[in-house]
C-alpha positions as CSV (number, residue, x, y, z in Angstrom):
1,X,-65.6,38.2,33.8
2,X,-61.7,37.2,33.9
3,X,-59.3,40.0,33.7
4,X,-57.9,41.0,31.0
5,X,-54.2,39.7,29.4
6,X,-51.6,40.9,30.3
7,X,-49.5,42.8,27.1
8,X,-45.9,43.1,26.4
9,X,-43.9,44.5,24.0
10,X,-40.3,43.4,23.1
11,X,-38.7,46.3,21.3
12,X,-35.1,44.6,19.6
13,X,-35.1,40.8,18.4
14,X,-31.4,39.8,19.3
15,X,-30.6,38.0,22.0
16,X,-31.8,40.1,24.8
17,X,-35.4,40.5,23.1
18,X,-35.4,37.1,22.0
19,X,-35.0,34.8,25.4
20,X,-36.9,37.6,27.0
21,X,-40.3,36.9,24.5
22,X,-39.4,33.4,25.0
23,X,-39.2,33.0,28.3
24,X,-42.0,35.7,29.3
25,X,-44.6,33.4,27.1
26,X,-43.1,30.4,28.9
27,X,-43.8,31.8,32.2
28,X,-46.7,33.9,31.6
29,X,-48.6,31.7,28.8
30,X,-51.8,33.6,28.7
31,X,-49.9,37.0,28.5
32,X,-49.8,38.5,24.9
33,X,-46.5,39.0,24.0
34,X,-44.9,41.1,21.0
35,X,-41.9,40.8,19.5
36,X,-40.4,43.8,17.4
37,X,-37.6,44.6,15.0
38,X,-36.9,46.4,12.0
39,X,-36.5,43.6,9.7
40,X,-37.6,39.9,8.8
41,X,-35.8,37.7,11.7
42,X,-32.9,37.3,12.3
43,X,-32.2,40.9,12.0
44,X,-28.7,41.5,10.2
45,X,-27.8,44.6,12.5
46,X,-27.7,42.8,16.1
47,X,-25.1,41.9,18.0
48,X,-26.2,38.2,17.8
49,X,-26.4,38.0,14.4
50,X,-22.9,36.8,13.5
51,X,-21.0,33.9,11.6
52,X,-19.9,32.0,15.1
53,X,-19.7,33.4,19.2
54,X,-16.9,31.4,21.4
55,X,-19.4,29.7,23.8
56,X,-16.9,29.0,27.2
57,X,-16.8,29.1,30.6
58,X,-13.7,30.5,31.0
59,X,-13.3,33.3,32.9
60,X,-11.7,35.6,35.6
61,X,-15.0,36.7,37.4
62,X,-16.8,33.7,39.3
63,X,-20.2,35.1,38.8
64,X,-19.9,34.5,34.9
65,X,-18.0,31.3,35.4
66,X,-21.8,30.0,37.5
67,X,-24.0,31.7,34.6
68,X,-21.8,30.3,31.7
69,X,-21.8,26.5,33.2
70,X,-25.7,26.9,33.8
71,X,-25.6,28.0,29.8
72,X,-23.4,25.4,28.5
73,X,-26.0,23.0,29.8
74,X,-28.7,24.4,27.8
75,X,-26.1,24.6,24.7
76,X,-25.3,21.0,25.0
77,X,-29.0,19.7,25.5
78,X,-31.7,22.1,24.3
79,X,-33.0,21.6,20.9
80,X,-32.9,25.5,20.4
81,X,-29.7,25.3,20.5
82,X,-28.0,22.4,20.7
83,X,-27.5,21.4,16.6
84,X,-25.9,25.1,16.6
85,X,-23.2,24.2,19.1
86,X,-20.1,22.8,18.5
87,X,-17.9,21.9,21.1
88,X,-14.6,21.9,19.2
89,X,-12.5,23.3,22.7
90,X,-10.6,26.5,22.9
91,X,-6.7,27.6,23.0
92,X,-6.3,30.9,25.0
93,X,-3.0,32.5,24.9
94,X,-2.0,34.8,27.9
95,X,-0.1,37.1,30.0
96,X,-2.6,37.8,33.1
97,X,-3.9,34.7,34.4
98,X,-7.1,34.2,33.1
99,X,-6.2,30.6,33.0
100,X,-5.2,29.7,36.7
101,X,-8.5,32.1,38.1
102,X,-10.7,29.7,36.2
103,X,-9.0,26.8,37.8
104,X,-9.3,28.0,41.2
105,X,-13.2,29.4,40.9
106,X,-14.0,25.6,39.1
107,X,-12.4,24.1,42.4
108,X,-14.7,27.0,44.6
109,X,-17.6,25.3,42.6
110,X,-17.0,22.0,42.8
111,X,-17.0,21.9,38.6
112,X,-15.4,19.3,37.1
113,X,-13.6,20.4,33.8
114,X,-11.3,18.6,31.3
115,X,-9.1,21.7,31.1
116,X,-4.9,22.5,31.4
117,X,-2.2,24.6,31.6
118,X,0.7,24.3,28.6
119,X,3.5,25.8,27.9
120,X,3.8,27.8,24.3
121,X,6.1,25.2,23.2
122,X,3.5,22.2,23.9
123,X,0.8,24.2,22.7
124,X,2.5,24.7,19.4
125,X,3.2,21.2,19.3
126,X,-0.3,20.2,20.1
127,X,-1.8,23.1,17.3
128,X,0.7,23.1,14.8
129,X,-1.1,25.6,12.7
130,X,-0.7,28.1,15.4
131,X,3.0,27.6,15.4
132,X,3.9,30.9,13.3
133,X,1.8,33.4,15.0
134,X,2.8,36.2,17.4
135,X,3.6,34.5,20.6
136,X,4.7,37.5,22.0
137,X,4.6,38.3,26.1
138,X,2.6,34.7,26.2
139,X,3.8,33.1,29.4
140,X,1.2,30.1,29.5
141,X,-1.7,29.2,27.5
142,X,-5.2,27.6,29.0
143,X,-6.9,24.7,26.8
144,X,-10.6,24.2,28.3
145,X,-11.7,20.8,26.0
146,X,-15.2,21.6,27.1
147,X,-15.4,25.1,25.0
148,X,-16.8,25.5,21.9
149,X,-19.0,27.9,19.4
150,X,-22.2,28.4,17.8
151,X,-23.6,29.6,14.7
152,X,-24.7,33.0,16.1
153,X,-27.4,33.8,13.6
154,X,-28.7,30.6,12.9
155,X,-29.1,29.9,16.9
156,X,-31.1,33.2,16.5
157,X,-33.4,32.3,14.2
158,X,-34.3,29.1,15.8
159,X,-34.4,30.5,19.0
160,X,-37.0,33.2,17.8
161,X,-38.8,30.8,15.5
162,X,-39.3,28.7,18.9
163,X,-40.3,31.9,20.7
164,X,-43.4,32.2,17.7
165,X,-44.1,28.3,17.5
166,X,-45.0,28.8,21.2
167,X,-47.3,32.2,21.0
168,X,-45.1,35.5,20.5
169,X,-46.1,37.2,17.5
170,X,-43.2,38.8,15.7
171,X,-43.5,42.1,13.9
172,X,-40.8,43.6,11.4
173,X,-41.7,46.6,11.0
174,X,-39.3,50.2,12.5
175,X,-39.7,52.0,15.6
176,X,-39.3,55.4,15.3
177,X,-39.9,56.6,19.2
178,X,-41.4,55.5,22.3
179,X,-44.6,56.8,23.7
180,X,-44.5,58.3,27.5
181,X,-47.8,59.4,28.6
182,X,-47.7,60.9,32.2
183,X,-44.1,59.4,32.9
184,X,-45.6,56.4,31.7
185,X,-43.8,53.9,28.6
186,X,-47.5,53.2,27.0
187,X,-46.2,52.2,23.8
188,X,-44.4,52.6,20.3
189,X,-45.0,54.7,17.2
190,X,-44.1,53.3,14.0
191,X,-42.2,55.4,11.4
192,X,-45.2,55.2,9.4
193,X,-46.7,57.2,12.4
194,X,-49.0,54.3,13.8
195,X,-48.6,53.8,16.9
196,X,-48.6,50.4,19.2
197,X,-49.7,50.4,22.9
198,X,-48.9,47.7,25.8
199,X,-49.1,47.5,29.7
200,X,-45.5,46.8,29.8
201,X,-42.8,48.2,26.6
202,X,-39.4,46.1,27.3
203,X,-36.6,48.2,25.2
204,X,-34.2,45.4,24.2
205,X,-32.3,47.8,21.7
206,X,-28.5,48.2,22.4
207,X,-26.9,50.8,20.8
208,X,-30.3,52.2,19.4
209,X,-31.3,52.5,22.7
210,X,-30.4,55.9,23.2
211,X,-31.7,57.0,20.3
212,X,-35.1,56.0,20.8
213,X,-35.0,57.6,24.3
214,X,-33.7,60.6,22.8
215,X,-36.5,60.8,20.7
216,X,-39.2,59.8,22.8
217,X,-43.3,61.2,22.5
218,X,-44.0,62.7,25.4
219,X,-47.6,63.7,26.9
């Protein structure tokens, strides 16, 4: 006899619970794997669920500028998310720097990048319908061409529809605690008051998260 599958339960269906489903099932394709939120998909309360997200490399840390150029790739090429991404560039204004640090970590990398340093003045010039705003304390402004920005929920939904098309089951239905048998996670209960049990309970749940711990089952 083989052994049995292996379970997993995603608790949260934004962005976190979403790739992890995904990429779980990808990895481990005879594993059953559960995907939970409190409504139909995309749930309207997550973070990920919004109108548009700046999608960029563009930052001061050099460990985010690595994981955002390994994302861009997947923006510009997967078909999860590729229709959802619009690579329009991106005007940052500033005071601290930002700008020259991503230069520098780009040349650490070896990245190239269609991206520059203006003045206020040129980049007024350049984006006329920025020319009224506050310009206050801005020394220097950095223009990375190679930025852009997604629709946030509709990237969600096709990013969970692809996690089902390839084996997660999705459930909308609201946790109410987590089980803990023996300092063990073993499951969910519903607020209905069934209850859900797994090898392995993932809580992908934000700012509910401490809620739910809060009001854990205990045995």
């Amino acid at each position: 006899m083989g052994s049995a599958q292996e379970t997993y339960l995603i608790v949260g269906a934004g962005l976190f619970g979403a790739s992890t489903a995904l990429h779980l099932k990808r990895s481990s394709p005879s594993a059953i794997v559960i995907l939970l939120d409190r409504t139909p998909f995309p749930c309207p309360y997550g973070a990920a669920h919004d109108l548009n997200k700046i999608i960029r490399a563009g930052y001061d840390d050099i460990f985010y500028v690595k994981l955002a150029l390994e994302a861009l790739k997947l923006w510009r090429s997967d078909p999860i998310y590729q229709s959802h991404y619009h690579e329009c560039g991106m005007l940052f204004s500033e005071y601290w720097g930002m700008g020259r640090a991503v230069f520098e970590h780009y040349k650490t990398i070896g990245e190239g990048f269609e991206a520059e340093m203006t003045t206020p003045e040129a980049a007024k010039a350049r984006f006329p319908m920025f020319k009224d705003g506050n310009w206050d304390d801005v020394r220097e402004n950095f223009f990375d061409a190679r930025a852009g920005w997604a629709d946030a929920a509709l990237c969600l939904r096709s990013l969970i529809q692809t996690a089902i098309d390839e084996g997660v089951t999705y459930k909308a239905v609201p946790v109410s605690t987590i089980s803990i048998v023996q300092g063990t996670c073993t499951g969910v209960r519903f607020e209905d008051g069934q209850e859900l049990k797994a090898d392995h309970v993932l809580l992908c749940t934000g700012a509910q998260t401490a809620k739910l711990l809060d009001r854990k089952s205990v045995v």
